[in-house]
N, C-alpha and C positions, 0 to 999 in steps of 0.2 A: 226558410231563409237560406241563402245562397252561403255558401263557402266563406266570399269575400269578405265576411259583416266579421269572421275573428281579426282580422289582415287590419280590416277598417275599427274595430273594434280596439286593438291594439292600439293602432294612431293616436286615438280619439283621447282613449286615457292619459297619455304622455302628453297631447297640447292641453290638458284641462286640469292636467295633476300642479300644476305651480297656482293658477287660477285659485283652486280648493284648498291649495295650503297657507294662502292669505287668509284664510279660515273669518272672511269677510263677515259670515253669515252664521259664524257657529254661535249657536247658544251654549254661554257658561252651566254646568251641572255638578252635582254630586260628584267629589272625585277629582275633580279638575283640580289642578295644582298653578295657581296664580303668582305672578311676581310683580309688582307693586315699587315704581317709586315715582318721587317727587324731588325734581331738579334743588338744587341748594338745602334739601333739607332730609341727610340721610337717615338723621331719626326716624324717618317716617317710613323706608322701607321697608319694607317685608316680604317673604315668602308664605303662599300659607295655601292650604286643602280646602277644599270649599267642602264644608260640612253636609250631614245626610238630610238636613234639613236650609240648606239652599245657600248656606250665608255663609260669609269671610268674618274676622277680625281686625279691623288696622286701628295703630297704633293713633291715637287724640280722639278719631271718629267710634271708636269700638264696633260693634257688631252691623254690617250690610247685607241688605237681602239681595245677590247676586243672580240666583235660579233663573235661568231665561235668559237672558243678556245678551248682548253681543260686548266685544270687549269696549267698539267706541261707548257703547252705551253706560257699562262699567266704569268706565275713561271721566264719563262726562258727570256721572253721578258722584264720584269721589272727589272732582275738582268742585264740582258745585255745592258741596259738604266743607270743606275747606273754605272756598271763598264765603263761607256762613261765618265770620267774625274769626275764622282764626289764619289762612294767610290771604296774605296781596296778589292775585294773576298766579295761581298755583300749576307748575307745570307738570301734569302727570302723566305717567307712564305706564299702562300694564299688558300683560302679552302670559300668556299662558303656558309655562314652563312646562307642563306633563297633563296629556291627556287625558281622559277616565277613558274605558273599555268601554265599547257601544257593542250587547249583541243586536244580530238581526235575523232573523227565520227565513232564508230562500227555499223556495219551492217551485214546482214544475220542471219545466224544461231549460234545465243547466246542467251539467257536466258533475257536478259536487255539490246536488243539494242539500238543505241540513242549516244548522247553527253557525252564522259568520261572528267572530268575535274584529271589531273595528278600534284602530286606535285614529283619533282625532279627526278634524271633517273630512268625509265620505260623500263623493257622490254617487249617482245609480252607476253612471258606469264601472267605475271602481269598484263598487260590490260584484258586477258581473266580472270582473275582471278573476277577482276573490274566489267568487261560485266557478272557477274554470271556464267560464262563456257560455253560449247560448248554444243550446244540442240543435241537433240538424232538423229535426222535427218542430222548431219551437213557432209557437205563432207570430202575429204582428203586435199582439199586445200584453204589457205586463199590469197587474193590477199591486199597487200598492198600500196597506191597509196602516193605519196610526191613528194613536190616541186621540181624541177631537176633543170637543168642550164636555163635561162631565165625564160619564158613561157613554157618552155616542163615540162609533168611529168613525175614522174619516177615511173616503176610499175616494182613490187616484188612480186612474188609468196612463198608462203611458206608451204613446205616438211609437213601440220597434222601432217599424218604418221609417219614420220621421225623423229620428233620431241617429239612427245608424246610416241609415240609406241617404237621406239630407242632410244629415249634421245640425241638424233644428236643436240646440241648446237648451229652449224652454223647457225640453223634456228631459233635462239631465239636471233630476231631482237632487238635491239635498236630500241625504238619509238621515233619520233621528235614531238615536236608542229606541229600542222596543217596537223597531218598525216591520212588518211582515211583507213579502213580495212575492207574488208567483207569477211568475212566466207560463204564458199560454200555448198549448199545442195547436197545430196550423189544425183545422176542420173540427175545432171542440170549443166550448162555451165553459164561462167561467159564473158560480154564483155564490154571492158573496153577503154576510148579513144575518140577519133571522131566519136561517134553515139549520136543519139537526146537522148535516154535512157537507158544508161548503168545500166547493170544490172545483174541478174540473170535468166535465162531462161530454159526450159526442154530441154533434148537433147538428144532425143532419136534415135531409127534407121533412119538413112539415111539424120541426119540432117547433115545441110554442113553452111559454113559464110556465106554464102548471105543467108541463111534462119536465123539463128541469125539476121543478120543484119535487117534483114527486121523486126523481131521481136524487136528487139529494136528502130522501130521506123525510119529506114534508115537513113544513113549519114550527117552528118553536112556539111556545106558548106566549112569546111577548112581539111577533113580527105583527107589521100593520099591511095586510094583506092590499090594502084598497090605494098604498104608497109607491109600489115599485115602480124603480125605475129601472134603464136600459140604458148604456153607456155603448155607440156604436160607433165604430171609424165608417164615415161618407163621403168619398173624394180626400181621401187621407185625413178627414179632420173630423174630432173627434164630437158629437153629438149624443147628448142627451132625451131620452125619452120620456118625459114624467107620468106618474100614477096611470103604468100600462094596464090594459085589463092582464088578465090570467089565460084568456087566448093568443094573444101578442106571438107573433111568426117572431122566431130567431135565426139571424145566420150567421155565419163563421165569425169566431171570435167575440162575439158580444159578451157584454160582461153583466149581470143582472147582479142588481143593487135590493136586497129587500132588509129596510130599515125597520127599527126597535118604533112598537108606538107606547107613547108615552102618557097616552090614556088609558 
């Protein structure tokens, strides 16, 4: 990646940083410190921590499960608990006085990889910002790992290119707590999932998934061998390869995907 993507890099964070502090999209958590009122009726305000186990206290409604939320969502559920037999057109108000502390795990090719501690919504570039930027060697793609439904993870690739180079938005993630990111090196392949050591690896001519794999130290005893997939940039966009065999040719930057089976 060229020089110009810190210069463009910089920009990018400052028009998007008011954006992300609308905190449009943040989900309420553990931690969060909520402030709470309702127009003509100051008995009902309150301050309050959102407990280890998701929920607020207010005053007539007593205990909400807040965990997940967005705040209109908050908004909407405490007026619609009120307009339930106790007031008339209740006007509510709440907004989130103090953030909780979001870590996130950077890794590969940044400047200050390691443990970011985030206060309040973060987007990707903002953590890159955080990580010191993208090293001179970095590739076109980062892969982003987060908690999914149960035990499974959820893994995102995201557009460099795209993003820096284009200014493509769609790629300028939302980060969560507990979220993992590593930045790819330009001529190396990333794999990610049910191997003993995911990772970063060279991947040069002729390498294929089973030579990854092997290079990662081969499979866990819970991967589903006959599921990988392949996450590749094609004309800058980014495609999917499903259930490749274990021969599958790789080139630069691909990011192999080998998921938990659940049989």
């Amino acid at each position: 990646m060229k020089l110009i993507l810190s210069v463009l890099l910089a920009s990018l964070v400052c028009l998007w940083r008011a954006d992300t502090l609308l905190a449009k999209d943040y989900r309420v958590g553990p931690g969060d410190v909520l402030s709470v009122s309702v127009y003509d009726n100051d008995d009902l305000a309150t301050k309050v921590r959102v407990s280890s186990a998701g929920t607020i206290v207010m005053p007539l409604l007593g205990q909400l499960e807040v965990k997940d939320l967005t705040i209109n969502e908050i908004t909407e559920k405490i007026t619609r608990m009120l307009s339930d037999g106790y007031l008339v057109n209740p006007q509510v108000n709440v907004f989130v006085e103090e953030f909780r502390s979001k870590k996130v795990v950077v890794l590969g090719s940044v400047k200050t990889p390691g443990l970011v501690e985030l206060n309040g919504p973060t987007n990707f570039l903002e953590l890159l910002s955080k990580s010191g930027g993208l090293d001179k060697d970095a590739g076109d793609t980062a892969t982003l790992q987060r908690q999914g439904t149960g035990e499974a993870k959820e893994v995102i690739v995201i557009d460099l290119r795209a993003l820096i180079d284009r200014g493509d938005l769609t790629q300028n993630l939302q980060i969560n707590d507990g979220d993992s990111v590593f930045i790819s090196k330009s001529g190396m392949c990333y794999i990610t999932g049910e191997v003993k050591e995911p990772g970063t690896y060279p991947c040069g001519e002729g390498a294929t998934v089973l030579k990854l794999v092997a290079l990662a130290k081969g499979f866990t005893g819970k991967a589903s061998k006959s599921s990988i997939n392949i996450v590749r940039l094609v004309d800058n966009k980014k495609t999917v390869l499903d259930d490749v065999d274990l021969s599958a040719t790789l080139t630069n930057n691909d990011v192999v995907v080998v998921p938990e089976s659940f049989f």
